[in-house]
N, CA, C and O of each residue as an XYZ file, in Angstrom:
536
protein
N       8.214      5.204     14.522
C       7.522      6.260     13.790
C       8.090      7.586     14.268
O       8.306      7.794     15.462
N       8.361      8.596     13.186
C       8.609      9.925     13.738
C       7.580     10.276     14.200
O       6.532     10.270     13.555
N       7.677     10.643     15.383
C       6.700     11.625     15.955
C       5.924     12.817     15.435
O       4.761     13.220     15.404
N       7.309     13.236     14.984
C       6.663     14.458     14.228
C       5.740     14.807     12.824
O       4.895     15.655     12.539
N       6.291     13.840     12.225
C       5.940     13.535     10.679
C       4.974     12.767     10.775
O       4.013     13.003     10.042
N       4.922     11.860     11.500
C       4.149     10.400     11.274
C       4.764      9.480     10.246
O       3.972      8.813      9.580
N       5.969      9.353     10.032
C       6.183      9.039      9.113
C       6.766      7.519      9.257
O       7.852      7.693      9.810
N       6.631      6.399      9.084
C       7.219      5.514      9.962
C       8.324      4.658      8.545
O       7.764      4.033      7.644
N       9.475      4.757      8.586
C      10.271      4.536      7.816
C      11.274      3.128      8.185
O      12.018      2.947      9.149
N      11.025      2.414      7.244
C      11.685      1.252      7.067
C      12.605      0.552      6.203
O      12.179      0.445      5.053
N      13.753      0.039      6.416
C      14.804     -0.004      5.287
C      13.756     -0.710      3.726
O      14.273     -0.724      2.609
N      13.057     -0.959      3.841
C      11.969     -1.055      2.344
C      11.098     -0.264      1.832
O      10.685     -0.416      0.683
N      10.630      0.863      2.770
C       9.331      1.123      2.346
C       9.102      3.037      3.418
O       9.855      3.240      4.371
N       8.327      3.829      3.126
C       8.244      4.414      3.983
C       6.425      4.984      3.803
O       5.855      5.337      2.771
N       5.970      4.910      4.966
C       4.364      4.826      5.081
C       4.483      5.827      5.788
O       5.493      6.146      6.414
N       3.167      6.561      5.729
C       1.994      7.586      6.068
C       0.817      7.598      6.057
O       0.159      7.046      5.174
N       0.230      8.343      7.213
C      -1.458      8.234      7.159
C      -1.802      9.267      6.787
O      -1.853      9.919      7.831
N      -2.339     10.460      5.305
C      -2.266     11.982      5.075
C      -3.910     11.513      5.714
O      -4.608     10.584      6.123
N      -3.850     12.802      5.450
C      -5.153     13.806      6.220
C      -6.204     13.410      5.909
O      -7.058     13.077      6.731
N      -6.349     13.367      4.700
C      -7.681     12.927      3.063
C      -7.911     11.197      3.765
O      -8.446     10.269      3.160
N      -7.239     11.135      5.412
C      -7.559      8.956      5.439
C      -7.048      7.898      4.647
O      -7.140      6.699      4.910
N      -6.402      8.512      3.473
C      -5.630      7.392      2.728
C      -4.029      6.805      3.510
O      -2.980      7.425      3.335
N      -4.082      6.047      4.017
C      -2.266      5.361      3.823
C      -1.529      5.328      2.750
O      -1.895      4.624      1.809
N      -0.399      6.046      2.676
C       0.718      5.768      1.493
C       1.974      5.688      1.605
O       2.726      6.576      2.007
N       2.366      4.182      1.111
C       3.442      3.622      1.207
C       4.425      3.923     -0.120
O       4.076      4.043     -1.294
N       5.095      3.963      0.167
C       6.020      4.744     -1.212
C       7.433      3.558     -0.813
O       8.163      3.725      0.164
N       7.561      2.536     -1.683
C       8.489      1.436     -1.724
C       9.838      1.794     -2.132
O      10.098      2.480     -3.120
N      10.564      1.366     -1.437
C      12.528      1.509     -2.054
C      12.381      1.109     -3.659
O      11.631      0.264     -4.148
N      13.376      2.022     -4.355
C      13.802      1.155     -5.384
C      14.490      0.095     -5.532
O      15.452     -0.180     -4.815
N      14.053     -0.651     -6.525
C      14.298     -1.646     -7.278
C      14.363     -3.076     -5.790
O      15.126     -4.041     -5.838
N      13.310     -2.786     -4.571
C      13.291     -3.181     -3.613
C      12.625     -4.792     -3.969
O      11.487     -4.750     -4.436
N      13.135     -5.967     -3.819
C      12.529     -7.249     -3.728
C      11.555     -7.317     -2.553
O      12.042     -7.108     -1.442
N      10.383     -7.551     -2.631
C       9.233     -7.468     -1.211
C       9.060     -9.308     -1.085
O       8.562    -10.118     -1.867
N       9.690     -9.469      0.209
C       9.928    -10.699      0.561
C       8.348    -11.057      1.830
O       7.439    -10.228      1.826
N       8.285    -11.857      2.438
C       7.160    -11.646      3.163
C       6.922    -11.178      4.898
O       5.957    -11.104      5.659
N       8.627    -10.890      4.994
C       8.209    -10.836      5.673
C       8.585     -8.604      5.727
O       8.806     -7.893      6.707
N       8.525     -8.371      4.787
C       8.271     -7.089      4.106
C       6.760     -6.747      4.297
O       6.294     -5.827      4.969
N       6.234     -7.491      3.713
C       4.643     -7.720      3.722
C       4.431     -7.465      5.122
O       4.093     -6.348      5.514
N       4.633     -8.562      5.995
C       4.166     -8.162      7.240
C       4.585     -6.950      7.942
O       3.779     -6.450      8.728
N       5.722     -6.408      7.773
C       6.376     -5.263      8.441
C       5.278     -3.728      7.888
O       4.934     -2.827      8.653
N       4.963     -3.811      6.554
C       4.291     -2.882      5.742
C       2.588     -3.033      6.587
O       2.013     -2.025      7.000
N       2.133     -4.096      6.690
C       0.815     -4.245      7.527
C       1.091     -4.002      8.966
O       0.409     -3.094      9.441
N       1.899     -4.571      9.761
C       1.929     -3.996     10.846
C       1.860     -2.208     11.170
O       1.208     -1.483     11.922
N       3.229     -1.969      9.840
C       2.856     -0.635     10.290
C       1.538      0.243      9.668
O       1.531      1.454      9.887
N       0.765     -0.178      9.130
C      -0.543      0.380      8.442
C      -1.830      0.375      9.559
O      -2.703      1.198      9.837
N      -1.415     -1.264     10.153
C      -2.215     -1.086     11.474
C      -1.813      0.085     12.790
O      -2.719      0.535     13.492
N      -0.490      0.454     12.983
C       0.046      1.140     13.688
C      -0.379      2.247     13.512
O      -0.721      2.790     14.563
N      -0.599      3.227     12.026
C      -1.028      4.516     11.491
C      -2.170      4.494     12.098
O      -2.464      5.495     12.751
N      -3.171      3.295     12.048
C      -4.538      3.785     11.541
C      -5.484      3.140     12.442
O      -6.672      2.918     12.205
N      -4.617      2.769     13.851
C      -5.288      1.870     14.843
C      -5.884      0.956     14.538
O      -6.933      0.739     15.146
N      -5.477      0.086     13.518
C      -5.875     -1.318     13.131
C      -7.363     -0.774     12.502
O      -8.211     -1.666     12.534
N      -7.894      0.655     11.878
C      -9.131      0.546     11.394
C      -8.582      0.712      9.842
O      -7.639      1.282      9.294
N      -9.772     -0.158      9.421
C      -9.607     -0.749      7.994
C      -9.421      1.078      6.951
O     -10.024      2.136      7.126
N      -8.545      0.772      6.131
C      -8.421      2.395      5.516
C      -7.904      2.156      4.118
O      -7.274      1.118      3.914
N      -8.126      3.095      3.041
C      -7.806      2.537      1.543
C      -5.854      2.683      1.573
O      -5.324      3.163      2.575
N      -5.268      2.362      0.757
C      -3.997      2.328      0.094
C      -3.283      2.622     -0.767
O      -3.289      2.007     -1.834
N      -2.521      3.591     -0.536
C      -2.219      4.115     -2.195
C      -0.185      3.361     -1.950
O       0.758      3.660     -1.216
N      -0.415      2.379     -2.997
C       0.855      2.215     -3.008
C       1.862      3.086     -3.992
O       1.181      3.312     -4.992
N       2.808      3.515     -4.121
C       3.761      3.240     -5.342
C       4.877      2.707     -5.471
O       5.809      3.219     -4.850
N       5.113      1.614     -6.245
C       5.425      0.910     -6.498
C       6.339      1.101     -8.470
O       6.595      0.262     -9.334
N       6.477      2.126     -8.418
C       6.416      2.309     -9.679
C       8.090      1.855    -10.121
O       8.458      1.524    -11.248
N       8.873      1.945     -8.979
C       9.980      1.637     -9.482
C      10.728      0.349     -8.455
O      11.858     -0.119     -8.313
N       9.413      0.131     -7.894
C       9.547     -1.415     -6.768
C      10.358     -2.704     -8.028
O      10.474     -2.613     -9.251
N      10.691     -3.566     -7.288
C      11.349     -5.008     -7.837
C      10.107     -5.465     -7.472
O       9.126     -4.835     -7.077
N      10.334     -7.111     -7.727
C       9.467     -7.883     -7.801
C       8.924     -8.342     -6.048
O       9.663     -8.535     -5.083
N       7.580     -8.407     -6.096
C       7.183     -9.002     -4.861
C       6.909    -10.885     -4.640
O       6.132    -11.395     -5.448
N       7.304    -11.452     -3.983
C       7.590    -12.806     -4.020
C       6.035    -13.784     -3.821
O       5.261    -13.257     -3.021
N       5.792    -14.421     -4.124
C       4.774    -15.634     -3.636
C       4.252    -15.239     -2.641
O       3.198    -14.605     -2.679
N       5.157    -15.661     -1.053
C       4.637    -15.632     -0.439
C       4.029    -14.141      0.299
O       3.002    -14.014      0.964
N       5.060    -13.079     -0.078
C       4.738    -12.032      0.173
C       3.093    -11.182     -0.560
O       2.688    -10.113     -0.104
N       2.516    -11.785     -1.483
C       1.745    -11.575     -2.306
C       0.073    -12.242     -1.575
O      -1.064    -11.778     -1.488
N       0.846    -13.751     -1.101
C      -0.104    -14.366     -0.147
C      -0.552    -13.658      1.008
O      -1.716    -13.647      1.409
N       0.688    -12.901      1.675
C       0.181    -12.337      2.618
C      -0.804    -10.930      2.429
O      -1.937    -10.878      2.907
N      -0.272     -9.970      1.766
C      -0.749     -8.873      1.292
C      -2.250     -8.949      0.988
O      -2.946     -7.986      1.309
N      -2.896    -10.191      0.298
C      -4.060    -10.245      0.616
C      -5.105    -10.974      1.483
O      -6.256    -10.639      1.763
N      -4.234    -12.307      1.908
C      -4.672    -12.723      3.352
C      -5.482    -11.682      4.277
O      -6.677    -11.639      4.572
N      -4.110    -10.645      4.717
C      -4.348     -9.354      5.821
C      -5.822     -8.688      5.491
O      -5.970     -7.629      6.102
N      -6.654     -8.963      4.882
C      -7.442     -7.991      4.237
C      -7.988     -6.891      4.972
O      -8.243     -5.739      4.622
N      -8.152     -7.670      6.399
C      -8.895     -6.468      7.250
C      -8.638     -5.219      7.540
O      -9.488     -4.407      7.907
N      -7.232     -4.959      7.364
C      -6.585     -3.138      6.618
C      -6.977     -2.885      5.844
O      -7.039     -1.677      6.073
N      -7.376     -2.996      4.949
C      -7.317     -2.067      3.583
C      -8.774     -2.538      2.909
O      -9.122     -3.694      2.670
N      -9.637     -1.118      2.637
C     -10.731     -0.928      2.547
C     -10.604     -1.063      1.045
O     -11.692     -1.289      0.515
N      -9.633     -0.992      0.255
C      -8.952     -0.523     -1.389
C      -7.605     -0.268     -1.129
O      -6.909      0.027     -0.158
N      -7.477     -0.471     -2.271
C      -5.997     -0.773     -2.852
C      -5.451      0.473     -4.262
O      -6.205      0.341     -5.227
N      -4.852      1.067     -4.389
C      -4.785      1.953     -5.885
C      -3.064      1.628     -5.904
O      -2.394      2.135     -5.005
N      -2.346      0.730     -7.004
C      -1.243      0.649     -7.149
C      -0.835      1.375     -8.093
O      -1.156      1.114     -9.253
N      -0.089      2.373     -7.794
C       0.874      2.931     -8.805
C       1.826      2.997     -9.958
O       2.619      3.928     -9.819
N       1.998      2.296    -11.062
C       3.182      1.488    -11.758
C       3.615      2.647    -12.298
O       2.822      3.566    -12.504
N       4.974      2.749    -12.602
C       5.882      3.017    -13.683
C       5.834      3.035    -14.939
O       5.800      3.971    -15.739
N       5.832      1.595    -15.103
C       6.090      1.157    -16.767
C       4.816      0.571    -16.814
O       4.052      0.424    -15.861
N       4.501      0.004    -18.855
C       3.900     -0.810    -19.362
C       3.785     -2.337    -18.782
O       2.769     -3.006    -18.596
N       5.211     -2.681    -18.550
C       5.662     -3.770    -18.277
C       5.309     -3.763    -16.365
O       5.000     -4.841    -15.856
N       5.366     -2.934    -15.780
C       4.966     -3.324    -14.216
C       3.463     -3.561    -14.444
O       2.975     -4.637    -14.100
N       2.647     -2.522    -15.057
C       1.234     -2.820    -15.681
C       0.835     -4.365    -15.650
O       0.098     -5.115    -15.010
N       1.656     -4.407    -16.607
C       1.243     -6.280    -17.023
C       1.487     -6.934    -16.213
O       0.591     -7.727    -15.923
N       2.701     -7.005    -15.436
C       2.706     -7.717    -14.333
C       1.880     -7.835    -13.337
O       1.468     -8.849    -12.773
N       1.549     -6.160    -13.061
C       0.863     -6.421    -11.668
C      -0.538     -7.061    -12.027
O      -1.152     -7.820    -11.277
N      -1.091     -6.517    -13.676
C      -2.512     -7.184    -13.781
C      -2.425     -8.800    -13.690
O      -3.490     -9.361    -13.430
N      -1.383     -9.539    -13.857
C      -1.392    -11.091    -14.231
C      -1.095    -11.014    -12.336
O      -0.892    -12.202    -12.086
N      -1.056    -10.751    -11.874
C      -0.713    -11.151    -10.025
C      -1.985    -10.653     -9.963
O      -2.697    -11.559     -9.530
N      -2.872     -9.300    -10.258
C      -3.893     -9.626     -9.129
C      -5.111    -10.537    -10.046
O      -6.139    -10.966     -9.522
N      -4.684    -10.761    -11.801
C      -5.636    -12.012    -11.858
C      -5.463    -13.429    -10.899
O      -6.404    -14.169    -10.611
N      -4.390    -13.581    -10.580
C      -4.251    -14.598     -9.967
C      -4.250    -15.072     -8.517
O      -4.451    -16.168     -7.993
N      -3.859    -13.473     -7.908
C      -3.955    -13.366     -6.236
C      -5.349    -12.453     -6.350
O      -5.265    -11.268     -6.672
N      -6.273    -12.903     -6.146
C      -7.671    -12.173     -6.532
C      -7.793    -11.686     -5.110
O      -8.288    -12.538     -4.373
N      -7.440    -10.409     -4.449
C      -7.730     -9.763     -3.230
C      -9.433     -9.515     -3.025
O     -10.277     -9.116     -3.828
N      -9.530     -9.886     -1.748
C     -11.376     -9.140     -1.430
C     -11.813     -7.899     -1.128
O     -12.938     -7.585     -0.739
N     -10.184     -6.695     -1.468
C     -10.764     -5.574     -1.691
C     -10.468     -4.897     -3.244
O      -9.603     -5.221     -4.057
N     -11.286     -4.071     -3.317
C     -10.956     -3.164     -5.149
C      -9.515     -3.067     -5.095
O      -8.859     -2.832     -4.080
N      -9.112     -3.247     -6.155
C      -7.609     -3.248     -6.423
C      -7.771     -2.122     -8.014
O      -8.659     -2.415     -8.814
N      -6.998     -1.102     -8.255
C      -7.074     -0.131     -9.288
C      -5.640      0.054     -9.810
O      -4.905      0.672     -9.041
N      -4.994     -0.444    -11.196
C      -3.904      0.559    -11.497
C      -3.847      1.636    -11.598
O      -4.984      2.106    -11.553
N      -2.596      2.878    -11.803
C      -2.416      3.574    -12.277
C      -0.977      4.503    -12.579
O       0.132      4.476    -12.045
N      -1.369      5.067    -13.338
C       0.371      5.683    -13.840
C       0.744      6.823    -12.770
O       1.944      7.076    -12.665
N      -0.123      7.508    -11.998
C       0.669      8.546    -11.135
C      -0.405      8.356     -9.951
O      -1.422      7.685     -9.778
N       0.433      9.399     -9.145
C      -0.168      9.603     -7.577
C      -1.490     10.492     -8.083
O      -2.573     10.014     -7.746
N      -1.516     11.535     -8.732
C      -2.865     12.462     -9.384
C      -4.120     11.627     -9.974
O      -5.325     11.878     -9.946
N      -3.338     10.454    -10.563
C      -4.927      9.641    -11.179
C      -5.416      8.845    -10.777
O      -6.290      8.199    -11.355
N      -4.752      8.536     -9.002
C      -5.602      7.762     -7.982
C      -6.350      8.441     -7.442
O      -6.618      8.234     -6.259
N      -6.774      9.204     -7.968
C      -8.630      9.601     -7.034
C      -9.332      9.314     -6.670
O     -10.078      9.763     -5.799
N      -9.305      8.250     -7.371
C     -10.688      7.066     -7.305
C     -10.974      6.623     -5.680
O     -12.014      6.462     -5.041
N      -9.621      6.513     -5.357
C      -9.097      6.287     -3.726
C      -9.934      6.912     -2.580
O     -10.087      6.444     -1.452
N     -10.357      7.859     -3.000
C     -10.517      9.046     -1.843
C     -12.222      8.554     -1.490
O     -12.802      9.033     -0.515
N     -12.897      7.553     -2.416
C     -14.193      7.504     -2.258
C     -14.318      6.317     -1.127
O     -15.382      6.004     -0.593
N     -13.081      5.730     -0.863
C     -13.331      4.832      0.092
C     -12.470      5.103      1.929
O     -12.289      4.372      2.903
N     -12.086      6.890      1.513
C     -11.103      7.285      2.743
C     -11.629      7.648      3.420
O     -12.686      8.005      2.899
N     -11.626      7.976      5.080
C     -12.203      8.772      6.060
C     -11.498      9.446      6.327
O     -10.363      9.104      6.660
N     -11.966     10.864      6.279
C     -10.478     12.057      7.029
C     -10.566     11.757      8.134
O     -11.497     11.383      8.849
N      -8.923     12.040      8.352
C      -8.280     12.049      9.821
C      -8.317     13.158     10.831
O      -8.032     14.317     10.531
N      -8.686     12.769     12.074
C      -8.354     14.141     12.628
C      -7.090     14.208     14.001
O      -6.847     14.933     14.966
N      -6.565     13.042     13.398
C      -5.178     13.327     14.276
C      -4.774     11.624     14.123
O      -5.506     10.694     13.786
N      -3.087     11.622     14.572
C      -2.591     10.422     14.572
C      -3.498      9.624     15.561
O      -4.468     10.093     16.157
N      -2.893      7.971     15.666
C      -3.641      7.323     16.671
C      -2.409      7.728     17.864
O      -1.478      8.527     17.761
N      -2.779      6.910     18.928
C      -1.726      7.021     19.683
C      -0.732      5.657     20.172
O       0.252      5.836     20.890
């Protein structure tokens, strides 16, 4: 993790804990999320946020496809993530992602949406931060 930023950057993905308590992971393009992606993305979410449970704003809008098992894991982990708000791109990531979480049914709220501005919804399940963990 940069120290300075908080920013903890990984050849897939690069995560943050902002201020507002939300985590946001902002995914490589056209990035395949394999599982053990998954785990690297939860480890470091636990790392931000001292393993306390906190909502998620992914985007994903111009992500590749996430695999089986990586999908298994993502909601296995549940005890991170208080909510979920995924970001899509297209029509077509839309549909996709709705037919994965009909089918990987996570035990926290899961929300689409087309931009980072119309995840608001997010903020009702965040705790502000008042400093990194250590």
């Amino acid at each position: 993790m940069d120290g300075e930023t908080g920013v903890i950057t990984n050849p897939k993905f690069r995560m943050w804990l902002r201020p507002d308590g939300i985590v946001q992971l902002v995914r490589g393009p056209r990035t395949t999320v394999l599982v053990e992606d998954a785990h690297a993305a939860l480890e470091a979410m636990a790392r931000l946020t001292g393993g306390r449970p906190s909502p998620l704003l992914v985007d994903m809008h111009d992500t590749g496809p996430l695999n089986r098992a990586a999908r298994a894991e993502l909601t296995r982990r549940s005890e991170l993530e208080t909510a979920v708000a995924l970001v899509v791109g297209t029509s077509l990531t839309r549909m996709m992602a709705n037919f994965v979480l009909s089918v990987n049914k996570p035990p926290f709220p899961v929300r689409l949406f087309d931009n980072e501005a119309s995840a608001k919804w997010l903020e009702v399940f965040a705790v502000p931060t008042t400093g990194r963990p250590e």
